[in-house]
N, C-alpha and C positions, 0 to 999 in steps of 0.2 A: 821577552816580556810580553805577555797578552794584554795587550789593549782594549778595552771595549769598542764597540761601536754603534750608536744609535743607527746611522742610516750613511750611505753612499753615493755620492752627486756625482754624475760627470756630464761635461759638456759633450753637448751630441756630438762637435767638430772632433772632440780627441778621443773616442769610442775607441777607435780604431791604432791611437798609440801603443806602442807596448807596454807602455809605466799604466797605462788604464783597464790593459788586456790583464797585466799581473794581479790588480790591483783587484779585479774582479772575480778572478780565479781563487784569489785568495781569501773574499768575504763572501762569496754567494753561498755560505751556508749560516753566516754570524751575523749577515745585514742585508739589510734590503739595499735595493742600488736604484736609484732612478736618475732618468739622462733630463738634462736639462738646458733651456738654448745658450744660459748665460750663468757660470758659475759661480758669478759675483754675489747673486741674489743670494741663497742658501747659505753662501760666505756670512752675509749678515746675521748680529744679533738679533738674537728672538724674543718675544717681552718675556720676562719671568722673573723669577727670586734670582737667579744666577745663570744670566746669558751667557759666562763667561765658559762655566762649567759645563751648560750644554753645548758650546759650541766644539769644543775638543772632544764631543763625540760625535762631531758631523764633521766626514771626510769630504773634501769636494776634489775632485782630479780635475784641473782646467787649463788653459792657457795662461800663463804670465803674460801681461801685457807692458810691462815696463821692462827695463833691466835689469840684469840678474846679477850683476858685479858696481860693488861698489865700495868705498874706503867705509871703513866699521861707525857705526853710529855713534860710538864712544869718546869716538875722537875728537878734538877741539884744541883751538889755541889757548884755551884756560888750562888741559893737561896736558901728560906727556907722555906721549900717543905711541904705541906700539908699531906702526905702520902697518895695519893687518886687515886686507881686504878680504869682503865679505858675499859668500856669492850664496843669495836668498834660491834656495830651491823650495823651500816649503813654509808656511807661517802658521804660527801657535804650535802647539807640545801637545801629548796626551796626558805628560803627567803635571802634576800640580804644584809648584813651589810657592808656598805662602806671601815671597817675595818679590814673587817675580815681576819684571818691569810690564809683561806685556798685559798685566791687569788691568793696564794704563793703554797700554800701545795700541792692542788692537780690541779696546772693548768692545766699537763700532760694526768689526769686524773678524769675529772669534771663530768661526767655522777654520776647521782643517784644513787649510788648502793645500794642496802638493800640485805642483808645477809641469803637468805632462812634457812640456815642451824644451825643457832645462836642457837637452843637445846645444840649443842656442845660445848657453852660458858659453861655451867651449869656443864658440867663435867669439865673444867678448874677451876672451882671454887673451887668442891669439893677437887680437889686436893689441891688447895691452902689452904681450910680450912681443912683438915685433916695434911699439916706438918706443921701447928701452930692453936693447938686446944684451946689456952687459948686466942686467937687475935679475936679481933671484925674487919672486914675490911668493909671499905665505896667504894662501887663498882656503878660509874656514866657510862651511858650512851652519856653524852649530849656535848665529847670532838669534835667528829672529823663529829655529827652531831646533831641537835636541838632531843632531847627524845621524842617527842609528834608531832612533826610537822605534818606528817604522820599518826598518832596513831588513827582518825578517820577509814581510810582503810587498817589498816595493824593490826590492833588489838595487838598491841606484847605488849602493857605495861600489859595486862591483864595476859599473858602467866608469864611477869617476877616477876609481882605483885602475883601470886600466888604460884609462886617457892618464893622467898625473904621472903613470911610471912610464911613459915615453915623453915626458916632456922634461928635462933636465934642470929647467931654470922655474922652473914650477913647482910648490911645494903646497899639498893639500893636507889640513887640518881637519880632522873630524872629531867635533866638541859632543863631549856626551854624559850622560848622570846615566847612563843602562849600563848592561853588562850583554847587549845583544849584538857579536861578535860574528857570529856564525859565517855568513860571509866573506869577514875578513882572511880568516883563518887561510879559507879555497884559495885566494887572488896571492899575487905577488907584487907588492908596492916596490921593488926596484929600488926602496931607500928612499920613495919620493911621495912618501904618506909617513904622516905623524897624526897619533890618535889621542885626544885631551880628554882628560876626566876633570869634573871640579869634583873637588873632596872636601866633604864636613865633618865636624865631630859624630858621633853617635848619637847622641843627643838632640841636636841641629838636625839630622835625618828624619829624626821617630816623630818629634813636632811641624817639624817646618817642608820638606822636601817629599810629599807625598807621589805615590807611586813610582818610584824612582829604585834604583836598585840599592843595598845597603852600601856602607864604605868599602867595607873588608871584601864585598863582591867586584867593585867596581879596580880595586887595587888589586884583586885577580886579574879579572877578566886582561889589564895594562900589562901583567907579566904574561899572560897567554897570547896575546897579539906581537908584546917585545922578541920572545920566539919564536913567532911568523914571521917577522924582518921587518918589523915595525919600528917607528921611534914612539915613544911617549913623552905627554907632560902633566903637567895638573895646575888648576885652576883656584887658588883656594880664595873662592870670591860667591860671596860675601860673606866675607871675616864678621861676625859677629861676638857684640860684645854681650857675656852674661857668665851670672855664678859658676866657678870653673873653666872658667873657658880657656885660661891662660895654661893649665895643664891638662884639659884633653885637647887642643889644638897642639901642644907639645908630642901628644901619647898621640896623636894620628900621626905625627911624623914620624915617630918613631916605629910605629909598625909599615908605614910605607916602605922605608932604608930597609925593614928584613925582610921586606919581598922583593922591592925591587935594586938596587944596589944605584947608589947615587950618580954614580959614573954613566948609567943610562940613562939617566935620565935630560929629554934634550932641554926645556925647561922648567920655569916653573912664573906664573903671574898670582898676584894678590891685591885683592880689591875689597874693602869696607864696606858694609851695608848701607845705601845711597836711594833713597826714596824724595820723589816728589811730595809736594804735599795730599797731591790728588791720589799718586799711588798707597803713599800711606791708608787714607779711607777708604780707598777700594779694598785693599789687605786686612784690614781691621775689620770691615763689615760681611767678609768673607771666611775669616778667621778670626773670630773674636776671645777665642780660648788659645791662640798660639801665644806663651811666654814670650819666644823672639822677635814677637813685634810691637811689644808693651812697653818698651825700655823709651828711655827720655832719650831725645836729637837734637843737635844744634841743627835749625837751619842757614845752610854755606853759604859763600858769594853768588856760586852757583844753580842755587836755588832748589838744594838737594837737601832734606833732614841725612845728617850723618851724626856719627857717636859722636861723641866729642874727642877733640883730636890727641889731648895726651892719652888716654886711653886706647884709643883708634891704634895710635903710633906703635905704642908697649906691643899689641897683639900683632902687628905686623913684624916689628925686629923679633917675635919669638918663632916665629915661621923662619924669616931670612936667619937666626942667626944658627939656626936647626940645618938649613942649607949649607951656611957658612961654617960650622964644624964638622960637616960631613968627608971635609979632607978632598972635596975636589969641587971644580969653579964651574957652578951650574948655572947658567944665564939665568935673570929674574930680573921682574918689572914690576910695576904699581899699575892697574886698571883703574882713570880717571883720579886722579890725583896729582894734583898740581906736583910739579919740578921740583920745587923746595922741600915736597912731602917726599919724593923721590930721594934725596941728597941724606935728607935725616933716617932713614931706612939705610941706603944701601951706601951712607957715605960718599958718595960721587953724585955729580948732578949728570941728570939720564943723557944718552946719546940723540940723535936727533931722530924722530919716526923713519923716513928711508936707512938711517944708520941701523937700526932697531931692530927695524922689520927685516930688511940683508941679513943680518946676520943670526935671528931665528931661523930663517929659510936657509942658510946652511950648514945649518949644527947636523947636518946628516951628515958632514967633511968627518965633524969629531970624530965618528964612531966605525 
């Protein structure tokens, strides 16, 4: 997918990286590049109608200054937590989802960043896998920005895919709404990469999920990486409630199963459309012609507008019970939703987050 790009920051310290050296190689004829002592600055929103928008066409290559691995933002003792650590290489998107949390997250600070320095992930890991040596842990990319967006000029799933397929008790996620594979296809993941798409209706796509690749493409691209030696899963979050939805969230599954056959698939998670109330107005004043964000919310304990929950419920058991006739037992979860919304879905109350998370990390055994 070709991305635009207004212009290209890097810090004068990381010039000399090779994610910086790519990085350069690959826009000095699409954007201007200029070095800068501190990448944080250009990182910032700029005043306008929509800082948000201009900032995901300002790339900045810099230094992470914090750390790069951390338990998923999602998680709380209010839900029931996937166990699914999250290791920030890069923050914001190029494309645009009408919903997206980080309309909220990072207004502040909406510029591109992509993380020169992310070698340094690799030693937080080790750490982590050395004081719990008997723990399988599932380590995504795709929280606080899309895994592949990028991954044409910036090469890094290749760097991680070749660290992950020597690490055994190591399982790497790469979350995505592209169909930009290309790299994958070269590497050899060893069984120890699993690559996620979240999947919308059609509909959900054409309104809400701009610049993103179509469904039917994205449900390729899954079977094209599954016969590279990939695992796959899909993400169908956020469920969204509107006219029809109950039968094309049906007819997506159903065209999923004739491409990829259910027995490969290693999971599946499903999450409700869950807005702050700040996010909602940021969405709305951004998108004020999108259907999907017009619909009435209860707001939760949690301080989240969500559908209302018999509703919410209905369209989550037509997903799971799409899974559950599929004739074979395909792990699935709820994203952020309380234990007892767990049990009425999937009949059982959830395992515990380390329970969870182990054993997403080695659904590569299944297959």
């Amino acid at each position: 997918m070709n991305f635009e790009l207004d212009a290209v920051f890097i810090e004068d310290s990381e010039r000399e990286t090779a994610l910086a050296r790519r990085i350069a190689a690959a826009v000095q004829d699409r954007a201007p590049i200029e070095n800068v002592a501190d990448g944080r600055v250009p990182a910032r929103a700029i005043a306008g109608a929509d800082s948000f928008s201009a900032g995901k066409r300002r790339m900045v290559v810099m230094r992470r200054r914090t750390p790069f691995v951390m338990s998923c933002p999602a998680g709380s003792a209010r839900f029931a937590c996937c166990g699914y650590l999250v290791m920030v290489l890069a923050s914001n998107c190029p494309m645009d989802c009408s919903y997206c949390f980080l309309q909220e997250f990072v207004a502040d600070n909406p510029g591109f960043q992509i993380y020169s320095n992310f070698a340094d992930a690799f030693e937080e890991l080790e750490r982590i896998a050395h004081r719990a040596p008997d723990r399988h842990f599932r380590i995504g990319t795709g929280e606080l920005a899309d895994s592949l967006a990028f991954d044409t000029m910036t090469g890094l799933s290749r760097e991680l895919i070749a660290y992950f397929a020597e690490r055994e008790k190591l399982t790497l996620e790469l979350k995505t709404k592209t169909d930009e594979i290309g790299n994958l296809l070269d590497s050899d993941p060893r069984g120890r990469v699993l690559v996620s798409w979240t999947l919308s209706p059609e509909k959900v796509w054409r309104t809400s999920e701009h610049r993103t690749a179509p469904p039917a493409a994205r449900i390729d691209a899954a079977r094209r990486v599954l016969e590279a030696g990939y695992r796959v899963a899909f993400h169908f979050d956020p469920v969204i409630a509107y006219v029809d939805a109950e039968r094309e969230y049906a007819e997506l599954l159903d065209h999923l199963f004739e491409v990829i056959a259910p027995e490969k698939i290693a999971f599946f998670s499903i999450g409700g459309l869950r807005m702050t109330p700040g996010l909602r107005a940021a969405a709305r004043r951004r998108w004020p012609r999108d259907p999907m964000l017009l619909d009435e919310h209860v707001l939760a304990d949690d301080g989240r507008l969500r559908t209302f929950t018999p509703l919410r419920l209905k369209l989550y058991r037509i997903i799971a019970d799409r899974f559950e006739r599929a004739g074979v037992k395909v792990p699935g979860y709820l994203c952020m939703e309380a234990a007892s919304v767990h049990e009425r879905v999937f009949g059982a109350a959830p395992a515990s987050p380390a329970t969870i998370g182990e054993r997403l990390a080695r659904e590569r055994e299944r297959f």
